[in-house]
NUZA-813785 format. One record per residue: residue in three letters; x negated, y negated, z of N, C-alpha, C in turn. Coordinates in pm, whole numbers, plus 50000, padded with zeros to 5 digits. Layout:
! NUZA-813785
AlaXYZXYZXYZ;...
***
This chain:
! NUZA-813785
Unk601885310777382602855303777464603995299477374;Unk605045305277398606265298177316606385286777318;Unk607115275677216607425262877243608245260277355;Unk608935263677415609955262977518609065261877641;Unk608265273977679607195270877778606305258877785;Unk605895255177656604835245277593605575234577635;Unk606795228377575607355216777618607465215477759;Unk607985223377841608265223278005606515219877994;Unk605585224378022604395223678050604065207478026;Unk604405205577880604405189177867604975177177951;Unk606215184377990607265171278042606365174178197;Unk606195183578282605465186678396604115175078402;Unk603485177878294602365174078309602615159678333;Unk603925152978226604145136778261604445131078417;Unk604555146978455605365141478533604065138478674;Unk602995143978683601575146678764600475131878673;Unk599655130178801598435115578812598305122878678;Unk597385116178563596625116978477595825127078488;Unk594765126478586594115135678593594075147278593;Unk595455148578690595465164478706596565168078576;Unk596985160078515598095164778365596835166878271;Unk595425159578257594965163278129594265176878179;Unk593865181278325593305188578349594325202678359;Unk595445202078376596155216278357596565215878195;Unk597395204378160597565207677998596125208377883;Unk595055205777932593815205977891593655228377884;Unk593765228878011593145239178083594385248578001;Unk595675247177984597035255677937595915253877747;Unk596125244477692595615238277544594585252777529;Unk593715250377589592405254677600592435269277589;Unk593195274977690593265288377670593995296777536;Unk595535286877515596145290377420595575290677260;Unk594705278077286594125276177165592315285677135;Unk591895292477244590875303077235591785314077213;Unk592995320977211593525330577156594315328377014;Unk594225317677006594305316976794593265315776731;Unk592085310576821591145302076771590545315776658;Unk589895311076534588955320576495587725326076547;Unk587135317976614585965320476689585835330676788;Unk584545339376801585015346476936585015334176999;Unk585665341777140586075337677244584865332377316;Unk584025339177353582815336377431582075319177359;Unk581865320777208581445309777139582465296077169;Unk584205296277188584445288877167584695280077291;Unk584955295377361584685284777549583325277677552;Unk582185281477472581115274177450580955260377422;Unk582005259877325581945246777244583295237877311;Unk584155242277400584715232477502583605227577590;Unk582985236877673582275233177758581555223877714;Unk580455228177600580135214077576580535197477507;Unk581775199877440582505188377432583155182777556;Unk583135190677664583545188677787582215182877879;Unk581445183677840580015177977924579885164077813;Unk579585163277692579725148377600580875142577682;Unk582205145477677582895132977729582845132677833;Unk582235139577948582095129578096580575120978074;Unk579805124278004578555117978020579125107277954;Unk580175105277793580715091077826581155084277880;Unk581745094177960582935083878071581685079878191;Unk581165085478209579775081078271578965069178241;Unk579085066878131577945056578025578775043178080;Unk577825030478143578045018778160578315013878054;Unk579465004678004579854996977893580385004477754;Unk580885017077852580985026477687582495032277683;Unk582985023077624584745025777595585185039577548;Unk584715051877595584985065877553586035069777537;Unk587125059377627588695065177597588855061977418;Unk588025055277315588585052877187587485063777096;Unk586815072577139586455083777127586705098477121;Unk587205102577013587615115776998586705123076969;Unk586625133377086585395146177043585705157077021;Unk585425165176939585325182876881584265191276867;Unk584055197876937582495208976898582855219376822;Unk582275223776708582645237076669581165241976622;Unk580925254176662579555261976698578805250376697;Unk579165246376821577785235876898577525223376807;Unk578565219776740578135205876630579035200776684;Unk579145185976798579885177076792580425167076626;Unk581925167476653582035159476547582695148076685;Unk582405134076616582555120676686584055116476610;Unk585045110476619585595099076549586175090276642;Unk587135080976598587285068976657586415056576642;Unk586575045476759586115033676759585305030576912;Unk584055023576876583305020976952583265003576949;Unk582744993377031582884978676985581574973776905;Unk580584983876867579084977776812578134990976772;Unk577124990276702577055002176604575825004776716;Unk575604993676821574495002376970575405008577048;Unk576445009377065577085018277119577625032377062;Unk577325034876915577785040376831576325052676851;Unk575315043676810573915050776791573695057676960;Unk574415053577079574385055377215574715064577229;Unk576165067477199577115081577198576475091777125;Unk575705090977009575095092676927574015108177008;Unk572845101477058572045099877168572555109077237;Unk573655107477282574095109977449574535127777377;Unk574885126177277575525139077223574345150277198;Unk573395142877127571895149777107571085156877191;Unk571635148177363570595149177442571165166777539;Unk572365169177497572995180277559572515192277525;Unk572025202777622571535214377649573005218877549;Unk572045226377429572855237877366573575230877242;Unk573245218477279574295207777087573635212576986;Unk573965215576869573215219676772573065209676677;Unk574035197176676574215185376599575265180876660;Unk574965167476562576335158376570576095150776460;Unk578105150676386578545145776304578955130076388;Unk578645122976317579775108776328580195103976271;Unk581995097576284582595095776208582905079776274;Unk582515077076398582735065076418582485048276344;Unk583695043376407584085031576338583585016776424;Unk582865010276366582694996576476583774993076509;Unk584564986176617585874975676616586424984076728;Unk587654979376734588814984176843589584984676807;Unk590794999876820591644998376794592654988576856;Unk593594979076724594604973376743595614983076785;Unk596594975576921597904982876950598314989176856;Unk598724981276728599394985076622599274998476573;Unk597734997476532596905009976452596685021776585;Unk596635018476672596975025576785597955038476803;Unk598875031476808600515040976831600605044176659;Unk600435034376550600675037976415599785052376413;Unk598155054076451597405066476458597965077876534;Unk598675073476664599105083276759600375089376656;Unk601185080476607602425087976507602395095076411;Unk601365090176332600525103476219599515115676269;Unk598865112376379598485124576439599455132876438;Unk600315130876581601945137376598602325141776509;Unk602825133076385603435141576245602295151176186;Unk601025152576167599985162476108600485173876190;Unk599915168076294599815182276427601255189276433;Unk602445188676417603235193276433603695204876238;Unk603355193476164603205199876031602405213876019;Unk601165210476107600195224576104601135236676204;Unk601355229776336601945240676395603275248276403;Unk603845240976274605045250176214604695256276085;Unk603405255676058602945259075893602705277275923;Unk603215281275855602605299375882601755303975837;Unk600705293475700599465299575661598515293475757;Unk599025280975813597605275575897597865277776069;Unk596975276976178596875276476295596985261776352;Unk597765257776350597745245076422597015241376578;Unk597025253776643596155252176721595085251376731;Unk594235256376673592965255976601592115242976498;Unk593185237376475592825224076429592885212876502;Unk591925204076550592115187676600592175180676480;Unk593155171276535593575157876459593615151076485;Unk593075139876431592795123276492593135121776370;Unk593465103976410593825094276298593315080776352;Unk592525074476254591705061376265592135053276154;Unk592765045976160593195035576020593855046675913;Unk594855050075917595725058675855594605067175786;Unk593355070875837592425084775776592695095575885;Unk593005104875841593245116375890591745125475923;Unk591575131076043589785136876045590845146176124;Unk590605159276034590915175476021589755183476125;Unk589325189576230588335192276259588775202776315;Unk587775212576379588035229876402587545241776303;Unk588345248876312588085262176290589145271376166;Unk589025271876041589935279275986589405289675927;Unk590385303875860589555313275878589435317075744;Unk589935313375654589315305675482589445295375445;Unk589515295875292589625282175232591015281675169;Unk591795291975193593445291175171593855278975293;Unk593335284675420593935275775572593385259775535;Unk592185258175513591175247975476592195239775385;Unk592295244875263593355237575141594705233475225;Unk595305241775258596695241975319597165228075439;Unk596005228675539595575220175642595735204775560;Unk594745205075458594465192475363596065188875328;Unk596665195675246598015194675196598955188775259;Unk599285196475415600285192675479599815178175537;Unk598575176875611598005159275661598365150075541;Unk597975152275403598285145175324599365139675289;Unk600535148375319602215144975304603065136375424;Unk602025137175511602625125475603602645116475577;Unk603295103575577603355091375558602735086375678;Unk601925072875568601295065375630599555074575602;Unk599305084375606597905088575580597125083975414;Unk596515078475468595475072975321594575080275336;Unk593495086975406592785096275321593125107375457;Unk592545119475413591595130175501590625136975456;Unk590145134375568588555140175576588095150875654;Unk588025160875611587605171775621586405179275699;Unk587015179675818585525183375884585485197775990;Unk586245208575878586885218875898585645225575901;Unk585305234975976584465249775923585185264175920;Unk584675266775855585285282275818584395294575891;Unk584975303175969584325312576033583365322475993;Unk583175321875875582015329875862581165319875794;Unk581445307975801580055293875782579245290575916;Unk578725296675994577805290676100576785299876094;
***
């Protein structure tokens, strides 16, 4: 999808309920990003689907703030990050990730607490600056990589297809301002 299409798709989506914007720019994301992705295709619609079954069973979960939950599957290993309010809600999500037909693991990277406004939009602005760094980079796939940011740490997650993309990925997150660490929770396609 060219950027030109991509942006119209964006401003559209602002412009539609929530629901149906994360569910077409989800559904646009999704496809665009299984035709860069390294993975076959069949595996990686796999690993939406099931990061797509973890976050409704959170949004499901009584008392369980999932909107401060960022999820990624790559060959069937949820990785977790973000903030939960207590380390039983942490060990919950935990659980809830384990208990899914076809998970092969789960990483967690979660943080006790809540995000502050501040660290909030400050995370949403260094995401933005990573993610845009990768998807003008020509050795790496920016689509292929998720990026979150939790207290100016950068969590790299997805699919690259060596350790040139792997290094490269690291490099550019690192040059953003405001990022104090990243953490690396990349796999490489012929590691599963």
């Amino acid at each position: 999808m060219r950027k030109k299409e991509l942006w119209l798709l964006l401003v559209m989506a602002g412009m539609l309920s929530s629901c149906v914007a994360t569910a077409l720019v989800g559904g646009a994301a999704a496809t665009v990003s299984a035709a860069k992705d390294e993975r076959p295709i069949g595996e990686h619609l796999d690993d939406i689907k099931l990061a797509t079954m973890l976050d409704t069973r959170l949004i499901a979960e009584k008392d369980m703030p999932s909107r401060w939950v960022s999820i990624e599957v790559v060959h069937g290993v949820a990785y977790l990050t973000g903030y939960l309010p207590s380390q039983h809600h942490i060990d919950r999500a935990i659980a809830i990730a384990r208990s899914i037909d076809g998970m092969r693991g789960v990483h967690s990277e979660l943080v006790v607490g809540a995000p502050k406004v501040t660290d909030y939009f400050s995370g949403s602005y260094i995401t933005a600056k990573v993610k845009a760094k990768l998807l003008q980079d020509p050795v790496v796939s920016g689509l292929t990589i998720h990026v979150t940011t939790v207290e100016g740490r950068v969590y790299l997650q997805g699919v690259v297809a060596n350790e040139i993309q792997r290094v490269r990925a690291k490099e550019l997150a690192l040059s953003v301002s405001g990022v104090t660490a990243v953490v690396d929770l990349l796999t490489m396609t012929n590691n599963h």
